[in-house]
C-alpha positions as protocol buffer text, in pm:
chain_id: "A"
residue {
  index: 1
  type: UNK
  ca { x: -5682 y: -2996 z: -2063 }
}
residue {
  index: 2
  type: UNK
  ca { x: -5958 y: -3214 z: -2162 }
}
residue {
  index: 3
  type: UNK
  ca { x: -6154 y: -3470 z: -1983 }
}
residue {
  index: 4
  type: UNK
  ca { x: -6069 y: -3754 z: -2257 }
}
residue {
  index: 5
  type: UNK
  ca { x: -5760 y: -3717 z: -2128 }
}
residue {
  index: 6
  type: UNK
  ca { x: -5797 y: -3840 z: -1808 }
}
residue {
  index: 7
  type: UNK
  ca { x: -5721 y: -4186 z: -1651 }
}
residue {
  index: 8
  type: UNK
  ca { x: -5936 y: -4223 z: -1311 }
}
residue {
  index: 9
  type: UNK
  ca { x: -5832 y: -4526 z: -1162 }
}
residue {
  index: 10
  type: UNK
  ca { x: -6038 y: -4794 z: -919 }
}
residue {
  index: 11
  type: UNK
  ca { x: -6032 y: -5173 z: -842 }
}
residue {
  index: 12
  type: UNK
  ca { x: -5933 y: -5333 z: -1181 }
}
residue {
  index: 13
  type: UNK
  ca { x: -5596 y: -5502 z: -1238 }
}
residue {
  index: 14
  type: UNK
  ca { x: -5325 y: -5237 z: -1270 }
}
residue {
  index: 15
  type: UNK
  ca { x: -5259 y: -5348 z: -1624 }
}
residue {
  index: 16
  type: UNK
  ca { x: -5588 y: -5207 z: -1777 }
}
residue {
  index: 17
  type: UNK
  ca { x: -5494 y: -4901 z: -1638 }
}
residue {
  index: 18
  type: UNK
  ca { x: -5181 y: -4928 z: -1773 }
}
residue {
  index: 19
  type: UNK
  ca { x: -5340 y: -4984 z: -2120 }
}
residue {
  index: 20
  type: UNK
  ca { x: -5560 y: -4651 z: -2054 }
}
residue {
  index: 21
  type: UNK
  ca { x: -5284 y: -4424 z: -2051 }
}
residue {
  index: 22
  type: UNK
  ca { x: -5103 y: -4579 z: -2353 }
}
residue {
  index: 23
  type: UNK
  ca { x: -5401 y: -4571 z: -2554 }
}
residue {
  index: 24
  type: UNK
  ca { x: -5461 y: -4209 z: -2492 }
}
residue {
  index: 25
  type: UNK
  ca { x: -5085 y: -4125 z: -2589 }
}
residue {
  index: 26
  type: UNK
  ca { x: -5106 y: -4320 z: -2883 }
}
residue {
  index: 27
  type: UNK
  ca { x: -5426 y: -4139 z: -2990 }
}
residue {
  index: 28
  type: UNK
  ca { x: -5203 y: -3865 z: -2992 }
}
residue {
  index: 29
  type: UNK
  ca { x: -5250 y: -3695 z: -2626 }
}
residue {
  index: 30
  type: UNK
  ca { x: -4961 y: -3473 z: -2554 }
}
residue {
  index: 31
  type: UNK
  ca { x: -5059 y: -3534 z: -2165 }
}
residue {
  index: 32
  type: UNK
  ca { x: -5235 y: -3753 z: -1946 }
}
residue {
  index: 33
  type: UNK
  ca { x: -5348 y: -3725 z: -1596 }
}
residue {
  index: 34
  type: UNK
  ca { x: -5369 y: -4018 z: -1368 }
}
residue {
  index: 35
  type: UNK
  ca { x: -5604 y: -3947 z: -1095 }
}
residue {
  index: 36
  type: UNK
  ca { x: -5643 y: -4194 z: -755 }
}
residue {
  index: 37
  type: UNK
  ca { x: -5805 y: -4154 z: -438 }
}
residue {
  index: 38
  type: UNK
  ca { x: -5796 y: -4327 z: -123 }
}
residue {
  index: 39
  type: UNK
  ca { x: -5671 y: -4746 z: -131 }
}
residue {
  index: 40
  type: UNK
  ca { x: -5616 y: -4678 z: -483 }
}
residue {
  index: 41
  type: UNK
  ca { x: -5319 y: -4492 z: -519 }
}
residue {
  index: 42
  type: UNK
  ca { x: -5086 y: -4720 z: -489 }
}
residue {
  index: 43
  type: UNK
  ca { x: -5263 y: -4859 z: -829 }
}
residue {
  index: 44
  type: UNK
  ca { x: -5208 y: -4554 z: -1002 }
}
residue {
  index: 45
  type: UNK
  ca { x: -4825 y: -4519 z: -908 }
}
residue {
  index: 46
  type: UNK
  ca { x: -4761 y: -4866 z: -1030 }
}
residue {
  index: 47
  type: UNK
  ca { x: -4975 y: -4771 z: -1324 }
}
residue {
  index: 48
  type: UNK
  ca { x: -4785 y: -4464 z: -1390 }
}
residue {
  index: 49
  type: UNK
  ca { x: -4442 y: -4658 z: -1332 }
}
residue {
  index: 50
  type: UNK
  ca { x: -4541 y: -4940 z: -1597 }
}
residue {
  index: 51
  type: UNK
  ca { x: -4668 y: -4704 z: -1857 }
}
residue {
  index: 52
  type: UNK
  ca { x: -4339 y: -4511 z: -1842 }
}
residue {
  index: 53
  type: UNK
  ca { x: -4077 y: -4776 z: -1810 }
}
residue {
  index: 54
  type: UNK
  ca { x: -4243 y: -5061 z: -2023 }
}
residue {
  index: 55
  type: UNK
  ca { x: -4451 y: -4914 z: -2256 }
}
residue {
  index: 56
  type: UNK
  ca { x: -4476 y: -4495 z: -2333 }
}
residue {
  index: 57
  type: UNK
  ca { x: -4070 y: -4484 z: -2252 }
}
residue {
  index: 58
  type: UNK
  ca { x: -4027 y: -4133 z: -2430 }
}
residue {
  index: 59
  type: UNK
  ca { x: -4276 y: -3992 z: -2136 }
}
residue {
  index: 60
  type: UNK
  ca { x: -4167 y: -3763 z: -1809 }
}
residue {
  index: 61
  type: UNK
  ca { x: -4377 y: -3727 z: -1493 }
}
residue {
  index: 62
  type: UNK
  ca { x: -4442 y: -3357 z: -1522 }
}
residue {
  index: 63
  type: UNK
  ca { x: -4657 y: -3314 z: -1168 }
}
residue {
  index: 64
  type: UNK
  ca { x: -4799 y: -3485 z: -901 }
}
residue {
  index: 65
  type: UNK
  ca { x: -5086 y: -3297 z: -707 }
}
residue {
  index: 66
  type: UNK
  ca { x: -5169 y: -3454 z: -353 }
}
residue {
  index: 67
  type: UNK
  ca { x: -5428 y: -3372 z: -140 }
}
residue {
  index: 68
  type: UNK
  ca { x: -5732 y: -3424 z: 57 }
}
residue {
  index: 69
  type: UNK
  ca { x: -6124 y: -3452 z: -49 }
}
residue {
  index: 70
  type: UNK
  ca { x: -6360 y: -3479 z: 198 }
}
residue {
  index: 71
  type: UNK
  ca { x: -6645 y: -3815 z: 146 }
}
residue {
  index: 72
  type: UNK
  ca { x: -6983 y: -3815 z: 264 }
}
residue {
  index: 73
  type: UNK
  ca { x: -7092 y: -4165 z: 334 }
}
residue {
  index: 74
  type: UNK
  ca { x: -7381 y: -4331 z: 584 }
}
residue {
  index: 75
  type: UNK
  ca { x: -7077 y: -4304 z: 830 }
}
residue {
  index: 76
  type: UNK
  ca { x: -7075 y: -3941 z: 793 }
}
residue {
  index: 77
  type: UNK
  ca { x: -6796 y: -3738 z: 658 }
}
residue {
  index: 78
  type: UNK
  ca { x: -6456 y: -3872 z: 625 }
}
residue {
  index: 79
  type: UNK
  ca { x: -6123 y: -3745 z: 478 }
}
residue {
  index: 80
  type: UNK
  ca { x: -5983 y: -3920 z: 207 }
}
residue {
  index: 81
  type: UNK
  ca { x: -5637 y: -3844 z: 49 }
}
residue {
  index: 82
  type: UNK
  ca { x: -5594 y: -3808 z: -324 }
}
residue {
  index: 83
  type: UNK
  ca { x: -5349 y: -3789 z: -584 }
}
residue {
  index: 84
  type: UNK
  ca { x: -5306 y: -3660 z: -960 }
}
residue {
  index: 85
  type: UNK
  ca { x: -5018 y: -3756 z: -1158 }
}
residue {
  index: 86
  type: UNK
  ca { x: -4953 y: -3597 z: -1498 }
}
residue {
  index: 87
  type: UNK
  ca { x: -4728 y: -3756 z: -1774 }
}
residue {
  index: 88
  type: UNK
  ca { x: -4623 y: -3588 z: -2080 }
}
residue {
  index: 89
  type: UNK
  ca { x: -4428 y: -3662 z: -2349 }
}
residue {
  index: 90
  type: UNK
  ca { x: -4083 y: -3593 z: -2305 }
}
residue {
  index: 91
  type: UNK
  ca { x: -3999 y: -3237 z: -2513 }
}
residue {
  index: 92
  type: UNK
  ca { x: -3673 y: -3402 z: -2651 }
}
């Protein structure tokens, strides 16, 4: 899969993430992956869930990767949990 077709999501409003993802389907993306770490994965869920049922309706979640990534900061090293959810459109 290509990079283009990725949705990395931080501190905006969950809406311009939400207008990400349907601007890559309607460029004609077959799938896009949602990818949070950390505080903001709650964002992308609600970003995922808006996309879906408001906007992209003829999509299906078709995997969810979770795991764990390990920061560097001036604090030292830290473990931070992150997720990747990947929508497609629905084969029917």
């Amino acid at each position: 899969m290509a990079d283009n077709n990725v949705v990395y999501i931080g501190n905006k409003p969950v809406m311009n993430y939400v207008l990400a993802v349907v601007k890559e389907f309607n460029n004609g993306a077959k799938e896009v992956t949602v990818k949070a770490r950390g505080r903001a994965i709650s964002r992308a869920v609600d970003a995922v869930e808006v996309s879906k049922n408001r906007f992209v309706t003829d999509t299906i979640i078709n995997n969810i990767k979770i795991g764990t990534e390990k920061m560097v900061s001036e604090n030292g090293e830290s473990n931070v949990s992150i997720i990747e959810i990947v929508m497609a459109k629905s084969p029917t």
